[in-house]
C-alpha positions as CSV (number, residue, x, y, z in Angstrom):
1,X,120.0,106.8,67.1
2,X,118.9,106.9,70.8
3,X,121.1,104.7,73.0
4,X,120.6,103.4,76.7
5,X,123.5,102.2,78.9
6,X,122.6,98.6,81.1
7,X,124.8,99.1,84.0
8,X,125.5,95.2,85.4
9,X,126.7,95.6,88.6
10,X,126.5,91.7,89.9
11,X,126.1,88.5,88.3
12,X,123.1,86.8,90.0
13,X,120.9,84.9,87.8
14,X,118.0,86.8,88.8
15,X,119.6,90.1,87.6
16,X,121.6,88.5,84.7
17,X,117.9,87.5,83.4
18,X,116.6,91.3,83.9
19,X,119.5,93.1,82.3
20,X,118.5,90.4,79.3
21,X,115.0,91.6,79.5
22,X,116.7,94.8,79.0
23,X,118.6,94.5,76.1
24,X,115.9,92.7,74.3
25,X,113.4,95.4,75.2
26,X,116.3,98.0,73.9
27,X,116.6,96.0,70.6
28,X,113.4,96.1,70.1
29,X,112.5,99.6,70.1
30,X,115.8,100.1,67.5
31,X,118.8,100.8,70.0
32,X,121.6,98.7,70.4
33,X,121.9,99.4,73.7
34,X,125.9,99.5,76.2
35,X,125.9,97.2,78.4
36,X,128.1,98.2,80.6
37,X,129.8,95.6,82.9
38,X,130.9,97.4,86.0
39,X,131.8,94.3,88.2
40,X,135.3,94.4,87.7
41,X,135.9,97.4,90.0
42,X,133.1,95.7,92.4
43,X,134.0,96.5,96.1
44,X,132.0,93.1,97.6
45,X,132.2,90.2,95.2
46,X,129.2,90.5,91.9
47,X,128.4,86.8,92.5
48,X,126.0,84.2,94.2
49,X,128.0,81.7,93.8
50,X,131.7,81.7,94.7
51,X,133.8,81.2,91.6
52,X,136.7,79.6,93.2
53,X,134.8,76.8,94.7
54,X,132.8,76.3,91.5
55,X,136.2,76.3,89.7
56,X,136.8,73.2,92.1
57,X,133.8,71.1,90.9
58,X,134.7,72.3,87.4
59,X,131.6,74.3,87.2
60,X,131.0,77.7,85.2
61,X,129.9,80.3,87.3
62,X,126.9,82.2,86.1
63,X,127.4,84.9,83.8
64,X,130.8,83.9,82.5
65,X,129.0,83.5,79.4
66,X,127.9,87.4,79.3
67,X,129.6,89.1,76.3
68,X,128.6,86.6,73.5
69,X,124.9,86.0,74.6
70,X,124.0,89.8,75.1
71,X,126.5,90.6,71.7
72,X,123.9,87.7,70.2
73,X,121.4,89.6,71.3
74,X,122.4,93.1,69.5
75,X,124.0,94.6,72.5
76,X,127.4,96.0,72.6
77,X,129.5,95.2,75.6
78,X,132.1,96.7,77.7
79,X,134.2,96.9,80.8
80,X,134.0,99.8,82.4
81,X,136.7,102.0,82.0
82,X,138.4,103.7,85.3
83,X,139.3,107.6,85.9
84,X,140.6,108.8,88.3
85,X,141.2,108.0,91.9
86,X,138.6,106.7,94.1
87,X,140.4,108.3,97.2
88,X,140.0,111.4,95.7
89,X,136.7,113.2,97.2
90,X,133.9,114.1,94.7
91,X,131.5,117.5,95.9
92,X,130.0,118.2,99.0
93,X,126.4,116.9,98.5
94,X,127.7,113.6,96.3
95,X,129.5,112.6,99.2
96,X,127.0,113.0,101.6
97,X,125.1,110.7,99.3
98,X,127.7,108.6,99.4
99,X,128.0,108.5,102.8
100,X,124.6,106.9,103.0
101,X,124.5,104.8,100.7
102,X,127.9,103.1,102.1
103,X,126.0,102.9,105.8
104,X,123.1,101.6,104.5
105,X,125.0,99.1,102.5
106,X,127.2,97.8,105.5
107,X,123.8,97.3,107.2
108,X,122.7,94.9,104.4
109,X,126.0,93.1,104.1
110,X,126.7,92.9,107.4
111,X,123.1,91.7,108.7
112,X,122.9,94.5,111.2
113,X,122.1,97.8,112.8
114,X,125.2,98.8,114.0
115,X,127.8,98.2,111.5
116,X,131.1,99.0,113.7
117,X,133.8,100.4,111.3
118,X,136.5,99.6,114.0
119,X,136.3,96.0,113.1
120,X,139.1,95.6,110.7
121,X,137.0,93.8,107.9
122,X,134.1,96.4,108.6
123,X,136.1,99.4,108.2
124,X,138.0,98.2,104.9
125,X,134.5,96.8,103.0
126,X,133.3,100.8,104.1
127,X,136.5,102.1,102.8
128,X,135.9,99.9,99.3
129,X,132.5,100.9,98.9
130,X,133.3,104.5,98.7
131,X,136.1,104.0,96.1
132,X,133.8,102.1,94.0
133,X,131.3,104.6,94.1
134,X,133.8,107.6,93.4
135,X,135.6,105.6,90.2
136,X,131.6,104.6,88.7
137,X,130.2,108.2,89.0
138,X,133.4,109.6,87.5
139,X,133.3,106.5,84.6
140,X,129.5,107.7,84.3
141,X,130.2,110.9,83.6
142,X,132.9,110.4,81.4
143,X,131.1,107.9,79.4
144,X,127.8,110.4,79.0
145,X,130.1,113.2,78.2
146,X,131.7,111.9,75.1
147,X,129.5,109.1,74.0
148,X,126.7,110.5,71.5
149,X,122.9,109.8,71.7
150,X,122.5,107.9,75.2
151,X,119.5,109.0,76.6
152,X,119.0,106.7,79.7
153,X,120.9,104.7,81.9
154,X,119.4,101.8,83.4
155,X,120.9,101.6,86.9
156,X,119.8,98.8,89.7
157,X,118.1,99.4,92.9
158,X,119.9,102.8,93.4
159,X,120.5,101.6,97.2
160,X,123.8,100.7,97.0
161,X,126.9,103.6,96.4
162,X,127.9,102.0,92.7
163,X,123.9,102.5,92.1
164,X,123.2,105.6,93.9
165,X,126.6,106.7,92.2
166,X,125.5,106.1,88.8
167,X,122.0,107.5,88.8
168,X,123.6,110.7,90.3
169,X,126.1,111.3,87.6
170,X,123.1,110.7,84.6
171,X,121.1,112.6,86.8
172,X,122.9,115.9,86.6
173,X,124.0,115.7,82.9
174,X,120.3,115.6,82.2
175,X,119.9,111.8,81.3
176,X,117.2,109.9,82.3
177,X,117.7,107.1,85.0
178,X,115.1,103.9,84.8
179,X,115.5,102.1,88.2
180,X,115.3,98.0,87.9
181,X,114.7,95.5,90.9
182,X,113.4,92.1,91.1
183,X,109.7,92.5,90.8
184,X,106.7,91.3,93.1
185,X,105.4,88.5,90.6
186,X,107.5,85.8,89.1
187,X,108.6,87.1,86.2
188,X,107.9,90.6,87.2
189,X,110.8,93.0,86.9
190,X,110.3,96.9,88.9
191,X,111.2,99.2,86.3
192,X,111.0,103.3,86.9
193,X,111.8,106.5,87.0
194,X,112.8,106.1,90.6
195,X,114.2,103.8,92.8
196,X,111.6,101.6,94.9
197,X,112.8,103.1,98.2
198,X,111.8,106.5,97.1
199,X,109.2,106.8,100.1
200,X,107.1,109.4,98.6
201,X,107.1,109.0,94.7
202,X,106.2,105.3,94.8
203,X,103.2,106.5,96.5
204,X,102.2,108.9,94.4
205,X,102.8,106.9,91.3
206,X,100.0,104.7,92.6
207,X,97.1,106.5,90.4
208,X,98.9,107.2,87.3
209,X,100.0,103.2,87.4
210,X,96.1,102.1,88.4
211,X,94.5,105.1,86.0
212,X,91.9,102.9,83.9
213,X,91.4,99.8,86.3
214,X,88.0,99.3,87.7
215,X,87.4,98.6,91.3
216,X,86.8,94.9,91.0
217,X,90.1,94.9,88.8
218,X,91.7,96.2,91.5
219,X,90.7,94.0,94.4
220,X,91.3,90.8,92.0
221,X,94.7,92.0,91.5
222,X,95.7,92.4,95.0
223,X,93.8,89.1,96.2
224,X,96.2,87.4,93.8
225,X,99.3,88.8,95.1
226,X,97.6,88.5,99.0
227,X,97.4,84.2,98.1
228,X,100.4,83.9,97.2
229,X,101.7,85.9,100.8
230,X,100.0,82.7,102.6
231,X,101.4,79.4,103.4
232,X,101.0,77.1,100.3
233,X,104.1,74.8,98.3
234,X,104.3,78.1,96.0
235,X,103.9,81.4,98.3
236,X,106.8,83.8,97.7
237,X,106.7,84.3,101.4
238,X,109.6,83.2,102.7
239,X,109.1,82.6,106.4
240,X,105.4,80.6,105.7
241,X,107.2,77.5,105.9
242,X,107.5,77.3,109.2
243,X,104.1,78.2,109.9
244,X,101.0,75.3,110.6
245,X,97.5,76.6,110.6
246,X,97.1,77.3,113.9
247,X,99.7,76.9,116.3
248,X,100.1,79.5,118.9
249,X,96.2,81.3,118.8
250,X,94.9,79.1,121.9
251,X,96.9,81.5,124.0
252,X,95.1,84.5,122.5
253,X,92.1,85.8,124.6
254,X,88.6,84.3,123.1
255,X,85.9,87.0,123.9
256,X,87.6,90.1,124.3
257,X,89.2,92.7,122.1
258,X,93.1,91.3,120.5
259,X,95.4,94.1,119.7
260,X,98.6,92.5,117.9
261,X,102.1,94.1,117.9
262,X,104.1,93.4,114.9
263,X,108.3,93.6,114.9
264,X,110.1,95.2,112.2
265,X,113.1,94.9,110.8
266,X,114.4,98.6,111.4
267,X,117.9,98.5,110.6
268,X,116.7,98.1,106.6
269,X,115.2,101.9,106.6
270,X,117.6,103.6,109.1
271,X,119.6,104.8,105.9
272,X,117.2,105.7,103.2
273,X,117.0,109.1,103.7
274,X,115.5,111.7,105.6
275,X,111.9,111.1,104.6
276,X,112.3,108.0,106.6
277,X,113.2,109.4,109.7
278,X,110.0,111.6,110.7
279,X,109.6,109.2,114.0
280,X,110.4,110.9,117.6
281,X,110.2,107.3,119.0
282,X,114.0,106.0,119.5
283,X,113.0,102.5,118.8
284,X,110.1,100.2,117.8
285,X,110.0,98.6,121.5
286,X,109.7,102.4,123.4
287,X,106.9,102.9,120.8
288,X,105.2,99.4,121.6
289,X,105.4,100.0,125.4
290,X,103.5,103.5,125.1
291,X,100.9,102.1,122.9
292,X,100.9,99.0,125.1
293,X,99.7,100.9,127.9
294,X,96.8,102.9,126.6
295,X,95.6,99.4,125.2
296,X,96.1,97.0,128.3
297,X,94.0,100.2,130.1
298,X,91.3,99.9,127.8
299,X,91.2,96.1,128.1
300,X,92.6,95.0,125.4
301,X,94.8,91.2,125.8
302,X,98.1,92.3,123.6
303,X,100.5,89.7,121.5
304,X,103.9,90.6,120.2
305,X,104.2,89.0,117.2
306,X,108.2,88.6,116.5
307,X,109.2,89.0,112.9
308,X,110.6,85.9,111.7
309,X,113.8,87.5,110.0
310,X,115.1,88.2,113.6
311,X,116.9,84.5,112.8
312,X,119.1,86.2,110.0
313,X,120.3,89.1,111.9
314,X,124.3,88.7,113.1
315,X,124.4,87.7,116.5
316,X,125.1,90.8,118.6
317,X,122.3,92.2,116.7
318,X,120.0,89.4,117.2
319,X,120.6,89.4,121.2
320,X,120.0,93.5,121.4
321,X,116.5,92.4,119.6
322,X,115.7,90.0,121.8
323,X,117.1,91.7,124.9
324,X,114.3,94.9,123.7
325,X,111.5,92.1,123.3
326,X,112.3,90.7,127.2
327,X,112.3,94.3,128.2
328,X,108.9,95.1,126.8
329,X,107.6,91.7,128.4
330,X,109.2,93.1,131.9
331,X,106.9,95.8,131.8
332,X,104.1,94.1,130.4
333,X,103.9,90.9,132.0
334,X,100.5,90.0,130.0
335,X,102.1,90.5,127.0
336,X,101.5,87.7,125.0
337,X,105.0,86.9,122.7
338,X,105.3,84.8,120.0
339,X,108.5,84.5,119.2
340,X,110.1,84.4,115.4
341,X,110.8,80.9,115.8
342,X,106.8,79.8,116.7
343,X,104.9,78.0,114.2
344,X,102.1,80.5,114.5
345,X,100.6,81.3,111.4
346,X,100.8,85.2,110.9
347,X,97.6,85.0,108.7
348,X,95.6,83.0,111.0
349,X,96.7,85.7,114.4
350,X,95.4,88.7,111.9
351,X,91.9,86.1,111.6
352,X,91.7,87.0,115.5
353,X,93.1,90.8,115.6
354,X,91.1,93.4,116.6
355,X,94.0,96.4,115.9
356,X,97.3,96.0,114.9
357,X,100.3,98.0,115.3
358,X,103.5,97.9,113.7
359,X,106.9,99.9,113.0
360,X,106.2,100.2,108.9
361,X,106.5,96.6,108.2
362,X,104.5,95.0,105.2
363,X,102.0,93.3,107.6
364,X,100.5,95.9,108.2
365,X,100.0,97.0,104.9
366,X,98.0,93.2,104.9
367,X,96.1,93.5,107.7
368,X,94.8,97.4,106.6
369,X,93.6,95.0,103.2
370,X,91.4,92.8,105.5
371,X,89.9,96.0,107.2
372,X,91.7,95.9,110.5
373,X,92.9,99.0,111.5
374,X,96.9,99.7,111.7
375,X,98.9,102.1,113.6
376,X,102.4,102.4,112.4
377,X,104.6,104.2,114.7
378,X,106.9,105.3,111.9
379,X,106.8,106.3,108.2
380,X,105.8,103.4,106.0
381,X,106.0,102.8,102.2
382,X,102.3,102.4,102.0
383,X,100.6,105.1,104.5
384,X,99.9,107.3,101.9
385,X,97.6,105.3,100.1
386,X,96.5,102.7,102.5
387,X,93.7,103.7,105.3
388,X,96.5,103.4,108.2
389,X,97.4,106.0,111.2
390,X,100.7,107.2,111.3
391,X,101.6,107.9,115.4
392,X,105.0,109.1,115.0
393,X,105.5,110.4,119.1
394,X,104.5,110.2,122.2
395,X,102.7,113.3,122.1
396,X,100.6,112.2,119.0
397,X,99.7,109.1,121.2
398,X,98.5,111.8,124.3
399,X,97.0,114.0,121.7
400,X,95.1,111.4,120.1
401,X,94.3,108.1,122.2
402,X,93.1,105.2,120.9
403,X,89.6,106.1,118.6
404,X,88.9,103.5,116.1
405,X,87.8,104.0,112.6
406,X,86.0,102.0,109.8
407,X,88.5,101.0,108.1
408,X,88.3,101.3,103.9
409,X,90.0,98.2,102.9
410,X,90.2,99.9,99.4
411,X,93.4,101.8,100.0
412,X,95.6,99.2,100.9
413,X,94.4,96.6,98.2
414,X,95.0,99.8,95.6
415,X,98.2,99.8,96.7
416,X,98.9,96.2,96.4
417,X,98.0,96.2,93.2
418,X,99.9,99.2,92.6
419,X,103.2,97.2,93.3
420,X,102.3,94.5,90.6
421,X,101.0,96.4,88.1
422,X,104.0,99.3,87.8
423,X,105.9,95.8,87.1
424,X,106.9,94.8,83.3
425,X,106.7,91.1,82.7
426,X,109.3,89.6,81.5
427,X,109.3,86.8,78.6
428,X,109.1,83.0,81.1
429,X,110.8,81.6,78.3
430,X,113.9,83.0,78.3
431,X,117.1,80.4,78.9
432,X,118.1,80.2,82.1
433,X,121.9,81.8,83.2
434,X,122.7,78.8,85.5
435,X,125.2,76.7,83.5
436,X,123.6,73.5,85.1
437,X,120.0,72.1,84.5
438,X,117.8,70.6,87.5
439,X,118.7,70.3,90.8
440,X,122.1,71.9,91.9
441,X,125.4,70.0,92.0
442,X,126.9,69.7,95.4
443,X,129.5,72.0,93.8
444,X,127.0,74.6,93.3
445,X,125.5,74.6,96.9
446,X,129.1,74.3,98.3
447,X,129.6,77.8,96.4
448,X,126.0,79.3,97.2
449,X,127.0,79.1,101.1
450,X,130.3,80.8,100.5
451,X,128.8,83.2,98.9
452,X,125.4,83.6,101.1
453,X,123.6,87.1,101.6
454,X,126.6,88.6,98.8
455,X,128.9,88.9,102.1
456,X,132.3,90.2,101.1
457,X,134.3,87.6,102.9
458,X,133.7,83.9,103.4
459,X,133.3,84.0,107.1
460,X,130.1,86.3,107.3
461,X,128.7,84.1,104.4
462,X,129.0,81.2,106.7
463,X,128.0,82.9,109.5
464,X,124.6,84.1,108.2
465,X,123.8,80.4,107.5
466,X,125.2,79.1,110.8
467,X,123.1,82.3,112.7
468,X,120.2,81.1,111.6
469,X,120.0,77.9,113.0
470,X,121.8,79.3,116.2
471,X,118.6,81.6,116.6
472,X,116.2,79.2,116.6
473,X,114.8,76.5,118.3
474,X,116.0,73.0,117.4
475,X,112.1,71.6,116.3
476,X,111.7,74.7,114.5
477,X,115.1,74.0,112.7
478,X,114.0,70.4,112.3
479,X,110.7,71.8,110.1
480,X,112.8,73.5,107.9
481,X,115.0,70.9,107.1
482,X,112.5,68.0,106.8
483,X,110.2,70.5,104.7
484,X,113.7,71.8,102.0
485,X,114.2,67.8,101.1
């Protein structure tokens, strides 16, 4: 009988619900499916809520209750099982993987671009993610080497050096890897063949996933998933709450032809591989202030629209951000900016956009849906389906200028609805693996902050709360507080 391995490599709620989704979807095509529970030799703590203060409040942290309800389920359970040493190097091209995957994974924890390995704490979180990774790829291959009939893996993300780990070790024994990540609709979950930050493949999946929808189906698919991007008491947009209906566009020129900038966050794809890096530009802010000047020549008034997760970055990264956005006003001193922290809606600015312009960040991929044509000055996830311009370098910027081009909508709202519809949907019913009902105890949000953005120590949890009100401005604070009672 065919068997799959779950591999559970952290215990939030959101991900303790998936790898149920899992094992009921494994039971029900007649496996009883491994999950395997890899958290024990976790280099960053597996949870979202920090067990020790829960323990205070006498609360159960979630997932403590694991073994017996996926066991109820029909699953076997078990604890990974370490070999070897994980100082020990593994093969040239596995550790160049993993030397990735540990970068990229410092940027995440860490909240920034430049994740310094001579700070102590630093150094020793990149030194534990590369053990980790080394001990689950030799487990994995251990495991698929001696245990009959498993003939996929299910491995999380694939981002991070347990994940990219594991789907490297099934990979080159000839089992199939299914990728899982939270999905784009509420009880969505991603699940395939590769992981979502596969550049390339997740575009050219977009047809097989859409083969048999209709046009109209498309557009009603992606209208959906565009509503629930605006402001409203249920958009999954987190930054819309801060946003009022038209703050902000008075100072946009009325008449004349708008070109908006848009700020990325490019610290997230700086370690994804090397079919993100096909950019000459050495940053977002060089690549604004050549496009910048063709523009202003051609008479266009210009906004910079900061993105509002600037306020989560760590500090010394959020001041080298702002520092490249008062450099780009220096030279442009009719540069309109509208700072992360301004109520301006981002919806209601694209309402009044001519062209937009961004690094590869998912507004554009928006504004290409309402027909307004986007320039990204690096590789996106979505320029290979959506009607956008890729201008990677300055010479592409000489070469080609600024001609505009009717726009076909279509492409980007195929594309949206690509990203729902490769989603399976996930039974809304299931019982929830947070061990308290309604709102959450002040035990529970004590242990949340401790444990915020999965930081591996207590002070960088605290910090990326504390940075956030640090990096903006006290009435914009004020909103979100008033607006989370």
């Amino acid at each position: 009988m065919a068997r799959a391995v779950i591999l559970v490599t952290n215990y939030d709620p959101a991900y303790l619900r998936i790898w149920e989704h899992l094992v009921r979807r494994e039971v029900a095509r007649g496996s009883r499916p491994l999950v395997l529970d890899a958290t024990p030799v976790s280099a960053v703590p597996p949870d979202s809520y920090h067990r020790r203060a829960l323990a205070l409040f006498r609360l159960e942290y979630p997932g403590h209750d694991l073994r017996p309800r996926m066991e109820g389920l029909g699953a076997e359970v078990r604890v990974l099982e370490v070999t070897g040493d994980g100082d020990t190097a593994l093969d040239t091209a596995a550790e160049d993987e993993l030397a990735i995957s540990v970068q990229s994974a410092l940027i995440s924890y860490f909240r920034t671009d430049r994740a310094d390995r001579a700070v102590r704490r630093i150094g020793r979180t990149a030194a534990a993610l590369a053990r980790e990774g080394r001990l689950i790829y030799r487990a994995i291959t251990d495991l698929l080497t001696t245990e009959q009939g498993i003939d996929v893996v299910y491995v999380p993300n694939g981002r991070a050096p347990n994940q990219k780990l594991a789907s490297m070790a099934a990979t080159r024994l000839g089992i199939g890897t299914l990728h899982i990540e939270k999905g784009e609709t509420p009880h969505g979950v991603y699940l395939q063949a590769y992981a979502p930050q596969e550049r390339v493949q997740s575009q050219q999946a977009a047809t097989p996933v859409l083969a048999g929808l209709d046009h109209a189906e498309v557009e009603r698919i992606a209208q959906t998933w565009l509503d629930r991007r605006r402001p409203s008491k249920d958009s999954r947009n987190e930054f819309a709450a801060l946003w009022t209906a038209d703050a902000g566009l008075s100072r946009i020129s009325e008449g004349g032809k708008v070109v908006g900038f848009f700020t990325s966050s490019q610290d997230e794809f700086q370690f994804l591989g090397p079919e993100w890096q096909l950019h000459d530009w050495e940053d977002q802010f060089v690549a604004f202030d050549r496009l910048l000047v063709d523009f202003e020549a051609a008479g266009f008034s210009c906004y910079l629209r900061v993105h509002p997760n600037l306020a989560t970055k760590a500090h010394e990264c959020f001041v080298r951000e702002r520092d490249g956005i008062r450099w780009l006003a220096d030279r442009h001193p009719g540069l309109d900016i509208i700072w992360h922290d301004a109520p301006a809606n981002t919806y209601a600015l694209l309402a009044q956009t001519d062209e937009v312009v961004v690094w590869d960040s998912t507004v554009g991929l928006e504004a290409s849906a309402m027909g307004i044509p986007v320039r990204t000055v690096a590789t996106s996830r979505y320029g290979m389906v959506a009607d956008v311009r890729e201008i990677l370098s300055a010479e592409q910027v000489d070469r080609e200028g600024l001609v505009r081009w009717e726009v076909d909508a279509h492409g980007a709202l195929r594309f949206i609805a690509y990203l729902v519809k490769r989603d399976e949907q996930m039974d809304p019913e299931f019982q929830s693996w947070i061990p308290w009902h309604g709102r959450s105890p002040l035990g529970a949000r004590v242990a949340a902050a401790l444990a915020s953005g999965g930081s591996p120590y207590i002070r960088d949890a605290v910090a990326s709360i504390v940075d956030v009100y640090r990096h903006r401005s006290f009435s914009a604070n004020w909103v979100a507080l008033r607006r989370r009672r």
